[in-house]
C-alpha positions as CSV (number, residue, x, y, z in Angstrom):
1,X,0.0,0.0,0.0
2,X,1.3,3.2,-0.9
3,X,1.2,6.4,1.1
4,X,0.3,8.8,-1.1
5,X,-0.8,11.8,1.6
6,X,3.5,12.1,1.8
7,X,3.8,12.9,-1.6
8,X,1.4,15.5,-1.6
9,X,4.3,18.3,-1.4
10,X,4.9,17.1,-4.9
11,X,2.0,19.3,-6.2
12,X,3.9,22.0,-7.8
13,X,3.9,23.9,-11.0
14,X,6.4,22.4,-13.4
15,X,6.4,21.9,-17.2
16,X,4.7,18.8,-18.7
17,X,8.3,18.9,-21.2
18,X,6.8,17.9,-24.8
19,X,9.8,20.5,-25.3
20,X,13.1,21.2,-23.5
21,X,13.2,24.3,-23.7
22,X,9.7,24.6,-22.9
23,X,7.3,27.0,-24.9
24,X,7.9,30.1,-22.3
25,X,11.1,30.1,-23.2
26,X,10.3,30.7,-26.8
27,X,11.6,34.5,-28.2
28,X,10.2,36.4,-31.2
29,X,13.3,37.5,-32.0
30,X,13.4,33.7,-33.5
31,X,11.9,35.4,-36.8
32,X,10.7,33.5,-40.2
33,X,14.4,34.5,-41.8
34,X,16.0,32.2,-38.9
35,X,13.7,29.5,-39.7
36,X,14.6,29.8,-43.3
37,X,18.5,29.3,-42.4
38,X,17.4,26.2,-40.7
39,X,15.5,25.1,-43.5
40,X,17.8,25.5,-45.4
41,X,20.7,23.4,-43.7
42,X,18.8,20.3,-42.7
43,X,20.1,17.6,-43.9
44,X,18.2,15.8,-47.0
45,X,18.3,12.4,-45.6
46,X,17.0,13.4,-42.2
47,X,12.8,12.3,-42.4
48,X,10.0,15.0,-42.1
49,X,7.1,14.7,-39.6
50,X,4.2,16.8,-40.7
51,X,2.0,18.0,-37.9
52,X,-1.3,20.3,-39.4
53,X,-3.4,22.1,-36.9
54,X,-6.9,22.6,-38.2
55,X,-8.0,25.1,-35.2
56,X,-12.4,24.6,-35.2
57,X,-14.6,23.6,-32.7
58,X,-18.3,24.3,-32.6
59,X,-18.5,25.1,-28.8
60,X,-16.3,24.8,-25.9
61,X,-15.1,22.2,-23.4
62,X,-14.4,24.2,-21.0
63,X,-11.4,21.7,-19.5
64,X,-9.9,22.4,-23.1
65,X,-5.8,23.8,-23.0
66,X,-5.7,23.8,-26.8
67,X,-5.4,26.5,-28.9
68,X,-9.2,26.0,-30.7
69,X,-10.9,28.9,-32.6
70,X,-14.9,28.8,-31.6
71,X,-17.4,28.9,-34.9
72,X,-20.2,27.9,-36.8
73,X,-19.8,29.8,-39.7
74,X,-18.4,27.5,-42.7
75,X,-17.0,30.2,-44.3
76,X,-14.3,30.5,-41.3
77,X,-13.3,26.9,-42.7
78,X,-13.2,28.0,-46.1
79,X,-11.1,30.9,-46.0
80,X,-8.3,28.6,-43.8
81,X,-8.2,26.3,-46.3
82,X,-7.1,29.3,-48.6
83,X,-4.2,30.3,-46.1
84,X,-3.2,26.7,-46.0
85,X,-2.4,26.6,-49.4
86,X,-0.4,29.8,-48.9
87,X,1.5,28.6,-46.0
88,X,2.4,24.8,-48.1
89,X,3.4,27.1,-51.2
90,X,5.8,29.0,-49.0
91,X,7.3,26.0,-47.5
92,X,7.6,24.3,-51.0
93,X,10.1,27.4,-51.6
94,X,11.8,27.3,-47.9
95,X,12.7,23.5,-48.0
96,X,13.1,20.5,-49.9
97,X,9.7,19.1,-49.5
98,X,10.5,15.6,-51.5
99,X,12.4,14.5,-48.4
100,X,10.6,11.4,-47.2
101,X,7.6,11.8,-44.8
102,X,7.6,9.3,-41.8
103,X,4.9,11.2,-39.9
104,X,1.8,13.0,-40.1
105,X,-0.6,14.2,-38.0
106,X,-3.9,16.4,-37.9
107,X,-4.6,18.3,-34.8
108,X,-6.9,20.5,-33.3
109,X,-9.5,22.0,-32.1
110,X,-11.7,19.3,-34.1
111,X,-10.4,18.1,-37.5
112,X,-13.6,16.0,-38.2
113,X,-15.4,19.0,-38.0
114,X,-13.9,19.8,-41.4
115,X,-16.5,18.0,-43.7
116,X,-15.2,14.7,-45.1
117,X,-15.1,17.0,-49.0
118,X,-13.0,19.9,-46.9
119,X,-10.9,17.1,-45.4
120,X,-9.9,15.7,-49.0
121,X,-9.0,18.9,-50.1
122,X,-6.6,19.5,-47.2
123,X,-4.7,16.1,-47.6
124,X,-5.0,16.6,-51.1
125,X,-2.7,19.8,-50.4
126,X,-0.6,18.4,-48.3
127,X,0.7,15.3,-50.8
128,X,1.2,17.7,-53.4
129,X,3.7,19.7,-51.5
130,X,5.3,16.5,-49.5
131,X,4.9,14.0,-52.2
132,X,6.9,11.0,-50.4
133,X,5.5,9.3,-48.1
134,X,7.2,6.0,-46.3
135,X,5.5,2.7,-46.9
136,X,5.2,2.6,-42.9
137,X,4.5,6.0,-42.0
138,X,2.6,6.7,-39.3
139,X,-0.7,8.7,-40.3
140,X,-3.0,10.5,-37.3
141,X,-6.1,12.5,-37.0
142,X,-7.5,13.3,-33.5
143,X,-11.3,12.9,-33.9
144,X,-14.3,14.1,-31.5
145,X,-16.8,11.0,-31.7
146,X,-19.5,13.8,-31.9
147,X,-18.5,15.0,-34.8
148,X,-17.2,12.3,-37.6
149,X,-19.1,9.6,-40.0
150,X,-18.9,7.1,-41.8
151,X,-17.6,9.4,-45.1
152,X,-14.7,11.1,-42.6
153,X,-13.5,7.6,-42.3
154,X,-13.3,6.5,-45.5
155,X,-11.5,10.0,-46.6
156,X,-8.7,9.1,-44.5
157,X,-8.7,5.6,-44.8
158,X,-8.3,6.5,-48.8
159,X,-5.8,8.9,-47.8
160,X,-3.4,6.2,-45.7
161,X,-4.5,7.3,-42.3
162,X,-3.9,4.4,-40.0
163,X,-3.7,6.1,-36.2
164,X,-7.4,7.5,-34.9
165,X,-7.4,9.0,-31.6
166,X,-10.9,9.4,-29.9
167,X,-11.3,12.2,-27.3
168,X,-13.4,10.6,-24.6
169,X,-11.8,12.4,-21.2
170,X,-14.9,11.1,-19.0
171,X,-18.1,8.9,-19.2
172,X,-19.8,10.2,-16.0
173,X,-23.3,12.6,-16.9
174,X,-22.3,15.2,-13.7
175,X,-18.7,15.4,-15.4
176,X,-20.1,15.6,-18.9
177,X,-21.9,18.4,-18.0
178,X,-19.7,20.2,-16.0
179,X,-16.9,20.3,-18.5
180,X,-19.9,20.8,-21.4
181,X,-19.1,18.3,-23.1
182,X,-22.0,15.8,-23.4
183,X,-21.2,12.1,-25.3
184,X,-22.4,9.2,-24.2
185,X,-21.3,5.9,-24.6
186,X,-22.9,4.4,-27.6
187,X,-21.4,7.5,-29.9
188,X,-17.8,6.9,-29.5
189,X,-18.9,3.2,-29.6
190,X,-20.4,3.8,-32.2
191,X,-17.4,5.5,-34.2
192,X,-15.5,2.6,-32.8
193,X,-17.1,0.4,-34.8
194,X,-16.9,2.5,-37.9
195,X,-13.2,3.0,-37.7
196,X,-12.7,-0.9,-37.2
197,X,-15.0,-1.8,-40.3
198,X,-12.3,0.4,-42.0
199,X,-9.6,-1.5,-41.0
200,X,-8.0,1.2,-38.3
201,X,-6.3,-1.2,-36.4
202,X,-4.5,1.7,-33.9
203,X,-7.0,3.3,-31.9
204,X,-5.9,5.4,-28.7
205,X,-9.1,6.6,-26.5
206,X,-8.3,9.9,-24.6
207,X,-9.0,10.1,-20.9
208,X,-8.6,13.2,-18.1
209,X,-8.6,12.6,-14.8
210,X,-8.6,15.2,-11.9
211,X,-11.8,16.9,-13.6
212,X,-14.5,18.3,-11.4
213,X,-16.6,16.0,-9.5
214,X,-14.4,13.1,-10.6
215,X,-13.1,10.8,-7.7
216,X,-11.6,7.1,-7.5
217,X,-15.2,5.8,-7.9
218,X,-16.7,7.4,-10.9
219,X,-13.4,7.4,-12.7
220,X,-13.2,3.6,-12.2
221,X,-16.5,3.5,-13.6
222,X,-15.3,5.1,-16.8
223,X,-12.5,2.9,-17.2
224,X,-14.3,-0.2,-16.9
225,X,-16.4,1.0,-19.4
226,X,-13.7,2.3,-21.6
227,X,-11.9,-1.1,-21.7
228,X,-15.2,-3.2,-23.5
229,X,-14.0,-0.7,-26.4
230,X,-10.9,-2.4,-26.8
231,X,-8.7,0.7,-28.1
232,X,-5.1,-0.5,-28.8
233,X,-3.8,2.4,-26.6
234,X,-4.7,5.2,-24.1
235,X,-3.7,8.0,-22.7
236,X,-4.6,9.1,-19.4
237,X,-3.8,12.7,-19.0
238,X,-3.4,14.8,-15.4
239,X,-6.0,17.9,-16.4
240,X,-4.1,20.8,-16.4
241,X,-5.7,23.6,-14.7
242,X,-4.8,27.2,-15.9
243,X,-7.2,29.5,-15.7
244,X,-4.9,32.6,-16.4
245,X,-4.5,30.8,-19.8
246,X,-8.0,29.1,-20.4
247,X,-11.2,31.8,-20.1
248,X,-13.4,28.8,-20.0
249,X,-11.8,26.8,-17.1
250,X,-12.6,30.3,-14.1
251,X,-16.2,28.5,-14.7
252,X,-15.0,25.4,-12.4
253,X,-15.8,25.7,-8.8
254,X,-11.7,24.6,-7.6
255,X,-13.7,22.8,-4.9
256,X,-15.0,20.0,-6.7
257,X,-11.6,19.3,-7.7
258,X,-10.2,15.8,-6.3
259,X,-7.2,16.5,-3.9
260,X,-3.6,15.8,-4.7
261,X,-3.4,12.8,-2.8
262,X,-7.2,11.4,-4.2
263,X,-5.5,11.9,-7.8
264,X,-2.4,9.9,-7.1
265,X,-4.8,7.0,-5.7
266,X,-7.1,7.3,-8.8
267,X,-3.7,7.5,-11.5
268,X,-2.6,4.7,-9.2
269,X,-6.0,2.7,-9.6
270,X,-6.0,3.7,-13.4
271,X,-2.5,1.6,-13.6
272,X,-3.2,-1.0,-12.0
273,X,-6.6,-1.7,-13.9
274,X,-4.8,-1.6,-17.0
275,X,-1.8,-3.3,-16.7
276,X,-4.3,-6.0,-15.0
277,X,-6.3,-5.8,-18.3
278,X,-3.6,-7.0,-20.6
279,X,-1.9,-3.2,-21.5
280,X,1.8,-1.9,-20.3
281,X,2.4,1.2,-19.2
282,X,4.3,3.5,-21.6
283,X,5.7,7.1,-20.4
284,X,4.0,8.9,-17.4
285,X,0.5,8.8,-18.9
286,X,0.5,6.0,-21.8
287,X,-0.9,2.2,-22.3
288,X,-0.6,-0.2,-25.0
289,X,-1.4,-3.4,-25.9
290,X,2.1,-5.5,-25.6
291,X,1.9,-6.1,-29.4
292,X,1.5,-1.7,-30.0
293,X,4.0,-0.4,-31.7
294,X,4.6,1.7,-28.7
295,X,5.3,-0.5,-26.5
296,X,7.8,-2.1,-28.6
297,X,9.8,0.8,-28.6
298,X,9.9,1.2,-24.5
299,X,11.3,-2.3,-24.5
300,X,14.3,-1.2,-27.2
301,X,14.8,1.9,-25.3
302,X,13.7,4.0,-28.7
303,X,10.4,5.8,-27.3
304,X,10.3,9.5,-27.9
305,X,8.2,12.4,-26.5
306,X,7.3,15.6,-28.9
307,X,4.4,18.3,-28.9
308,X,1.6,15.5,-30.2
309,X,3.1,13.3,-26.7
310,X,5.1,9.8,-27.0
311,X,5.8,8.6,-30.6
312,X,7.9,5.8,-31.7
313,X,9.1,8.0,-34.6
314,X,12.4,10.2,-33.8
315,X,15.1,11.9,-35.6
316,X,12.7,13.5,-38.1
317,X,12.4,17.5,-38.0
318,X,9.1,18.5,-37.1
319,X,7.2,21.1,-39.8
320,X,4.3,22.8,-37.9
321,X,1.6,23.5,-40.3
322,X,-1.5,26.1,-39.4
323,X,-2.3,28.9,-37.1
324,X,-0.1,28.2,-34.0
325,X,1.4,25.1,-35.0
326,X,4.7,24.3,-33.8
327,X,7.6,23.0,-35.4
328,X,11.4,21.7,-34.2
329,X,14.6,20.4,-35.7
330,X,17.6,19.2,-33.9
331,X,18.8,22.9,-32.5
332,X,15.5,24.8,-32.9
333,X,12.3,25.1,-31.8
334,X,9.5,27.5,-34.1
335,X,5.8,28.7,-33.8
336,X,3.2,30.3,-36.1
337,X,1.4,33.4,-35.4
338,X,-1.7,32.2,-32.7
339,X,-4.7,34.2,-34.2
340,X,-5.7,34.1,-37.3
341,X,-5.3,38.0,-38.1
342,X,-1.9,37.8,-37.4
343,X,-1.1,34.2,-39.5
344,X,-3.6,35.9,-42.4
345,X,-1.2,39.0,-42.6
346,X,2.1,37.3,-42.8
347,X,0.7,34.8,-45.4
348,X,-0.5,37.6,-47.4
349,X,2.7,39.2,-47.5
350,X,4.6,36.0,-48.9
351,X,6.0,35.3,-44.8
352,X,6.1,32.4,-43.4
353,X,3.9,32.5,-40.4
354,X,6.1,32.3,-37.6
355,X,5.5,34.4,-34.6
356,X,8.7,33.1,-32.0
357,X,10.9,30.2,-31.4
358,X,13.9,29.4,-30.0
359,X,17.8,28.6,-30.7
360,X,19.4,25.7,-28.5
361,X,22.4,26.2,-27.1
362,X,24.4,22.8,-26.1
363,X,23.7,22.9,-22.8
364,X,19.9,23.2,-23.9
365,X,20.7,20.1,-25.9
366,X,22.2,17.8,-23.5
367,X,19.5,18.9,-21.0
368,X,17.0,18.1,-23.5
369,X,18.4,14.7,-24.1
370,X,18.5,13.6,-20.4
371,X,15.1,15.0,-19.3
372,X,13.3,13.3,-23.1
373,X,15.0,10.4,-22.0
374,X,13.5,10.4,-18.6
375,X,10.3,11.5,-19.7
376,X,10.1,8.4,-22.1
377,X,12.1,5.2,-21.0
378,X,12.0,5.8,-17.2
379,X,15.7,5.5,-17.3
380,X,19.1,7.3,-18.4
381,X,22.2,5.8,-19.3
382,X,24.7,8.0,-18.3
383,X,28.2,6.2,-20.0
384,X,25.5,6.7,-23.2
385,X,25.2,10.6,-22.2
386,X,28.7,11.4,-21.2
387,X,30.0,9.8,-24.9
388,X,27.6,11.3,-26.9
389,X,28.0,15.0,-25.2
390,X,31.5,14.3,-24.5
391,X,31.2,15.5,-20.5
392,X,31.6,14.0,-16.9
393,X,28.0,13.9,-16.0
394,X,28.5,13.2,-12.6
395,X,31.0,16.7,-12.5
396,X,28.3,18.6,-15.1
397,X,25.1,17.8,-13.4
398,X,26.8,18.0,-9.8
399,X,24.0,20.3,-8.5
400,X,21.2,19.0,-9.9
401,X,22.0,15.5,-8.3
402,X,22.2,17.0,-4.8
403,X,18.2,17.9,-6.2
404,X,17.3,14.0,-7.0
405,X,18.5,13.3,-3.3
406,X,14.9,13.2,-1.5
407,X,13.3,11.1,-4.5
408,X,16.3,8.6,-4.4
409,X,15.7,8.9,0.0
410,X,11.7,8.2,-1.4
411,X,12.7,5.3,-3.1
412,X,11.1,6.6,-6.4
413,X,14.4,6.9,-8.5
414,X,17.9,4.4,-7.6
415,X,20.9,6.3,-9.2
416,X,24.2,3.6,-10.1
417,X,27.1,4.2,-11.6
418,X,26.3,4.2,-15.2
419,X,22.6,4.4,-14.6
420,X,19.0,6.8,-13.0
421,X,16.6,4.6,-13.4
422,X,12.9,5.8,-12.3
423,X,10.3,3.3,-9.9
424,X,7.2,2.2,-10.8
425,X,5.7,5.2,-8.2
426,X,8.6,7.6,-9.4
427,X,6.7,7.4,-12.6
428,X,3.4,9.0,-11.7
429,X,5.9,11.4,-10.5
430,X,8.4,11.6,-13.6
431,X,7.7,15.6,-13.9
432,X,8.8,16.2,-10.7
433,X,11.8,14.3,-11.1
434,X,12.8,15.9,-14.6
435,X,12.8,19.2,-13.0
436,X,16.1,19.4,-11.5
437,X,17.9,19.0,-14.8
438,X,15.5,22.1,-16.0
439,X,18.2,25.0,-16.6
440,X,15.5,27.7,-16.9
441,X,13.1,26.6,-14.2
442,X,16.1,27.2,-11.8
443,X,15.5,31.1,-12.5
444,X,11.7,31.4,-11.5
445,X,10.5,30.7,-7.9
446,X,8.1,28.4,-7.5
447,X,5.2,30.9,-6.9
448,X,5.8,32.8,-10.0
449,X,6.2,29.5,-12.4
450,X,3.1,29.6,-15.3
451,X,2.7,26.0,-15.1
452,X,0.0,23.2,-14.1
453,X,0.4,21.5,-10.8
454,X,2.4,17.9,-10.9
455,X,-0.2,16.4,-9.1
């Protein structure tokens, strides 16, 4: 039995590190001409992953952190269409776009609420500027149940999609209504079904726990229901709550929240239900079937975390596509504009749309290395760090050691002498355990840091 009520002091702001540097770090003194530079330089044998951000949503769920545009006017969609065509033009010119593709994936807001017709025309785009796709690439849409038929699916399925992700977050009616979001069971089973009549044979279901008015009980609920879908992963995410961010979440009453030490028990719970169930556990918030893809790559060592979370494709330069997109290669990190006003303007005067980014120094990418590593294999081999980096890491990372000292006195994380290698409870507790190693995080005191709670 695990005390959980001692790691409560864990609850503290800290970055959820899709990105090391994380996004506050970004400048916009990064400008579009720096980007081109980099475009320029990358290698033509490194791989491309494509990540398009198709920002709709017909109404708000107000637990929502993405960056979604609220609309029901189709003409909205229409004109984006136009500035995506603009934006794949200009990359056509910036980069060599016949470099092979190894990963795409659609994004949102709601991509399925693109009609099937406006969803052709987007891939369509797409494959005429990025003509070469890998026989094995790994091809993604995020899709709201409530929105997507039987013509979405075979769209993409024509198209080589063979990844769906279903946003499900929570099956209970008082939680469903407090996030407003209502969908019941039998629509995302009923999508289920579709995308398995199509031959989709990856399907990750989307949960949130530490909602309003969740707690062990009704979460468990939702699980056992979940599982009778038989997605091939899930991904059980912490809700972030940041209201100075996210208008729609100051409409939660913080008092229905779970506490700290009720999350860790239902995360805990979530675990063991799972793992009992026949799925592994893959990075701090991931589970796959033994024969996923995913978990394959824990077992080699080879998982790797990026904006769109754990992926088994690495070493491929990222190209964000869309209004705020985001892409990276090995020493940058770039964004496009966040509002469409802005992303309109620099398309219209033949820019790319990039609003910031950031250049990585080496110490950024050593630090990035270690905590990525961390974040996705539980584990770091440090003989591995100190001859690829060429340092003493014991001598380098002399203070931030000192830092690991009360999880290694916790028994969450055992450090040897060529190895850290994270517990089974150090996992739900990964974040807090990457944040030593965080250069920048060092700078801002705790009570000033713009980040979720941990916990």
């Amino acid at each position: 039995m695990i005390d959980f009520k001692k790691f409560e002091k864990y609850s503290r702001p800290g970055p959820r590190y899709t990105s090391y540097p994380t996004a506050p770090e970004f400048t916009e003194e990064f400008t579009q001409e720096d980007l081109k530079k980099y475009y320029k330089n990358q290698s033509d044998d490194r791989t491309l992953s494509l990540y398009i951000h198709l920002p709709f949503c017909r109404s708000a769920c107000y637990f929502c952190g993405c960056n979604v545009i609220f609309t029901s006017k189709e003409d909205k969609k229409v004109r984006y269409l136009e500035y995506l065509k603009k934006e794949l033009a200009l990359l056509k010119d910036a980069l060599n776009t016949n470099r092979t593709v190894t990963q795409m994936h659609f994004g949102g807001g709601t991509p399925t609420y693109f009609s099937p017709k406006q969803l052709e025309t987007v891939i369509s785009m797409i494959k005429e500027t990025f003509p070469n796709f890998s026989a094995d690439a790994e091809i993604s849409c995020e899709v709201d149940p409530r929105y997507f038929t039987k013509e979405h699916m075979d769209v993409l399925k024509a198209a080589g999609f063979n990844r769906l992700s279903f946003g499900v977050q929570d099956l209970n009616e008082d939680v469903q209504k407090t996030i407003h979001r209502i969908q019941p069971y039998e629509t995302t089973q009923n999508v289920m079904n579709i995308a398995r009549d199509a031959g989709i044979h990856s399907i990750n279901i989307d949960l949130i726990y530490g909602l309003p008015h969740q707690n062990k009980k009704t979460f468990h609920e939702t699980i056992e229901k979940v599982i009778k879908l038989n997605p091939d992963r899930l991904a059980v995410f912490n809700y972030a709550h940041v209201p100075w961010l996210m208008k729609t979440m100051r409409k939660f009453d913080e008092s229905t929240f779970a506490p700290p030490t009720e999350k860790l028990e239902i995360l805990k719970d979530t675990i063991d239900f799972f793992t009992s169930n026949g799925y592994k556990m893959v990075g701090m918030d991931h589970f796959a079937k033994p024969e996923d893809e995913l978990f394959k790559a824990i077992q080699k060592g080879e998982l790797h975390r990026n904006f769109q979370g754990y992926t088994t494709k690495g070493g491929a330069d990222l190209i964000g596509i869309g209004v705020t997109s985001i892409g990276n290669g090995v020493d940058y990190y770039a964004q496009n504009y966040k509002d469409l006003k802005h992303y309109e303007e620099a398309l219209d005067e033949g820019k790319l749309p990039t609003f910031k980014g950031y250049k990585l120094s080496d110490d950024d990418m050593l630090r990035q290395y270690v905590i990525m590593e961390l974040m996705s294999n539980f584990s770091l081999n440090i003989k591995r760090v100190e001859e690829r980096f060429n340092i003493d890491f014991y001598d380098y990372f002399k203070e931030d050691l000192k830092a690991l000292d009360e999880f290694v006195e916790a028994d969450l994380v055992s450090i040897q002498n060529d190895k850290i290698e994270v517990s089974p409870t150090g996992a739900m507790l990964i974040r807090n355990i990457c944040m030593p190693f965080d250069a920048y995080l060092k700078k801002v005191p705790e009570n000033k840091r713009r980040f979720s709670k941990t916990i």
